[in-house]
N, C-alpha and C positions, 0 to 999 in steps of 0.2 A: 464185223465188216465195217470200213470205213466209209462214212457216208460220200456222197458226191454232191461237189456245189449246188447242185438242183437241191439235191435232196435236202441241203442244209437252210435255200432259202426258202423253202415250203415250209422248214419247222421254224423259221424264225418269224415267217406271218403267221403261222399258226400263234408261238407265245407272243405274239403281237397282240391278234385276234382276241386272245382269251384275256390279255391283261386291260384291254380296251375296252370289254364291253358294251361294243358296238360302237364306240367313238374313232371319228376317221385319222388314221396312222399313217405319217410318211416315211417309208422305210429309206434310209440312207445307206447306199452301200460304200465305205470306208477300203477304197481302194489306193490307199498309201505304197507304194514300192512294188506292187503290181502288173505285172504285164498286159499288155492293150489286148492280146488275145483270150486272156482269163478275164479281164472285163465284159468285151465283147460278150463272151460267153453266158457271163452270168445277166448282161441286159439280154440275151435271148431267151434267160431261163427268168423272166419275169420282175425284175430289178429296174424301177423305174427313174431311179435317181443316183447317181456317182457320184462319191465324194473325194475332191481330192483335196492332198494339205501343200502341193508343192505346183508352182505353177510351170515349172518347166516335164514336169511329167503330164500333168492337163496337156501343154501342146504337145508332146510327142504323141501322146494317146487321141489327142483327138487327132491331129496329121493321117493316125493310123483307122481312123473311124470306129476308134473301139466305144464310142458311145452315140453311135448311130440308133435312135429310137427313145432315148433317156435324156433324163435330164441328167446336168453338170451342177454340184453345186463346189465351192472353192470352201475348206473345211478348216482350213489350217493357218498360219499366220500369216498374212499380207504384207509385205514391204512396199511402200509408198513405189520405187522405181519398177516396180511388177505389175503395178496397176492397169497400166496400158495391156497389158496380154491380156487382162480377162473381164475388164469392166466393159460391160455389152456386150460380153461374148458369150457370158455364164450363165444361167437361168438365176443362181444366188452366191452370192459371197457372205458367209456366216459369221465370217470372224473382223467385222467393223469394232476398234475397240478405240478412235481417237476422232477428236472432231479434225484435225490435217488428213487423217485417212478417206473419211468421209467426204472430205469434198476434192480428195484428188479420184474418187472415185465418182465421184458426181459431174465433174469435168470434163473426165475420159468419156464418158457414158452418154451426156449431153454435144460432145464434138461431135459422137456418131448420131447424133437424131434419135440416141436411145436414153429409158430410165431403167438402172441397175438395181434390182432390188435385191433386201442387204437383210442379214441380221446383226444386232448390238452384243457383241461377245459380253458377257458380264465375267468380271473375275470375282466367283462368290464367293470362294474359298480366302481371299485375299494373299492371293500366294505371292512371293514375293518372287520377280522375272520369270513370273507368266505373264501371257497374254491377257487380254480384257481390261476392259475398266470395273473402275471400283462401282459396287454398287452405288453410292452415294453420288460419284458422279455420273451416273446416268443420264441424269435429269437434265445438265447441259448438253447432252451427245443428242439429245433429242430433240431440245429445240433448237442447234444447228440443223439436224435433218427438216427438222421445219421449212427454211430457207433454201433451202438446195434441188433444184428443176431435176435433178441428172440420178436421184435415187429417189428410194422410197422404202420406209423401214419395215418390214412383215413380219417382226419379233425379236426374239430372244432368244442365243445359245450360251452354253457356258461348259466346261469342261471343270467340274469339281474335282477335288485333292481326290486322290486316288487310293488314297488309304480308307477314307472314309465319303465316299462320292454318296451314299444313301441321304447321308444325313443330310447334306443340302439341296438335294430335290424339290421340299416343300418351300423351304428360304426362298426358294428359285418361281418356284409357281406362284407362291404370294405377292412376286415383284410386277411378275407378269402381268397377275390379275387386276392387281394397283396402277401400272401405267395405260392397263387397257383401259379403265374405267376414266383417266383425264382427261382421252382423246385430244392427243397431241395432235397437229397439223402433219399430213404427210406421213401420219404412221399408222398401220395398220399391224394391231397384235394378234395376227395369224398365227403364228410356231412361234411354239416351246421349243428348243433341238435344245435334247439332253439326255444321257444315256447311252452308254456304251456294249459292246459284246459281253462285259460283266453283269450289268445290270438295268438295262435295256427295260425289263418286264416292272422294275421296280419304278423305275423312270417314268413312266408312261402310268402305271395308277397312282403316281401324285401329279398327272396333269401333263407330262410332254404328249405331244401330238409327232413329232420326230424326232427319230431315234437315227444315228451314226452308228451301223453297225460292219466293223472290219475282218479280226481274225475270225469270229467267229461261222464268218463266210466264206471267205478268201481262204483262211486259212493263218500261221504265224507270217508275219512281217520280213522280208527277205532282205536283213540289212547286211551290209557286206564289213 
């Protein structure tokens, strides 16, 4: 018998639970092409956080208060002209991958009296037209955020090659643990976000603390 949303995301804090080892886990639910009502749904069945990659589905769904009681975090690529819909609106935008991103998102955030807090997409895999910046240039993207009133950086996402995402897990965490220790200004190395419905449990025992987890919840992806 086929499981039901509840029931899948009970098992997914379960292999949350077990790959953690008691270290605290933020579940991300990866609600891409998704209906406001099967959101809704699954923030009543215990889903603390929503993640979407498209900002005109964020407004329609929130319009529709399908994430009444959760958080919103913005998962997917940001375009500089999108910024205004969701900087101060989001609890987090993950995917900061340029220092012009960064502070047009710092400016939206600061005109409303707010600060946006952001993760730095790394692109670890170095794939070539993806998202994120290169590892190496990290290190400028972060003392930009230094300077900038209107954000505040909480870590680190990345979306590794897909063929082989295990393998740079650890690259991923050793980056982490390295920028955490130079205590940059303005930055705080809360979350790891890394780990998908494939590999989620592997994700999380080399160190992520959040995990983006989509079909495996929701179900496949409803592309037309």
């Amino acid at each position: 018998m086929e499981m039901t949303l509840e029931q899948r995301i009970a098992l997914v804090r379960e292999n949350i639970e077990r790959a953690a080892g008691g270290r605290p886990v933020t579940l991300v639910g990866a609600a891409k092409t998704k209906p406001a009502d099967l959101v809704a749904r699954a923030v009543r069945a215990g889903l603390t956080a929503i993640g979407e990659n498209y900002v005109q589905e964020f407004r329609e769904k929130s319009a529709a208060g399908a994430y009444d009681g959760a958080q919103v975090h913005i998962i997917g690529h940001l375009q500089q002209n999108k910024v205004k819909y969701v900087a101060g609106q989001v609890d987090l935008i993950q995917s900061v991958d340029s220092a012009p991103l960064l502070a047009a998102i710092a400016r939206r955030a600061a005109s409303l009296g707010r600060v946006q807090d952001v993760l730095l997409e790394v692109n670890i895999g170095g794939e070539a037209g993806k998202s994120g910046c290169a590892p190496q240039a990290l290190e400028g993207l972060l003392e930009t955020a230094a300077g900038l009133d209107g954000v505040h950086v909480r870590g680190l996402m990345a979306i590794p090659p897909a063929e082989d995402a295990r393998a740079y897990f650890a690259p991923m965490a050793h980056l982490f643990v390295d920028i955490a220790a130079k205590k940059y200004d303005n930055v705080s190395m809360d979350f790891l976000s890394m780990g998908m419905s494939d590999d989620y449990e592997d994700a999380i025992r080399q160190g992520a603390n959040m995990v983006r987890v989509g079909s495996f919840i929701f179900g496949p992806r409803n592309y037309i």
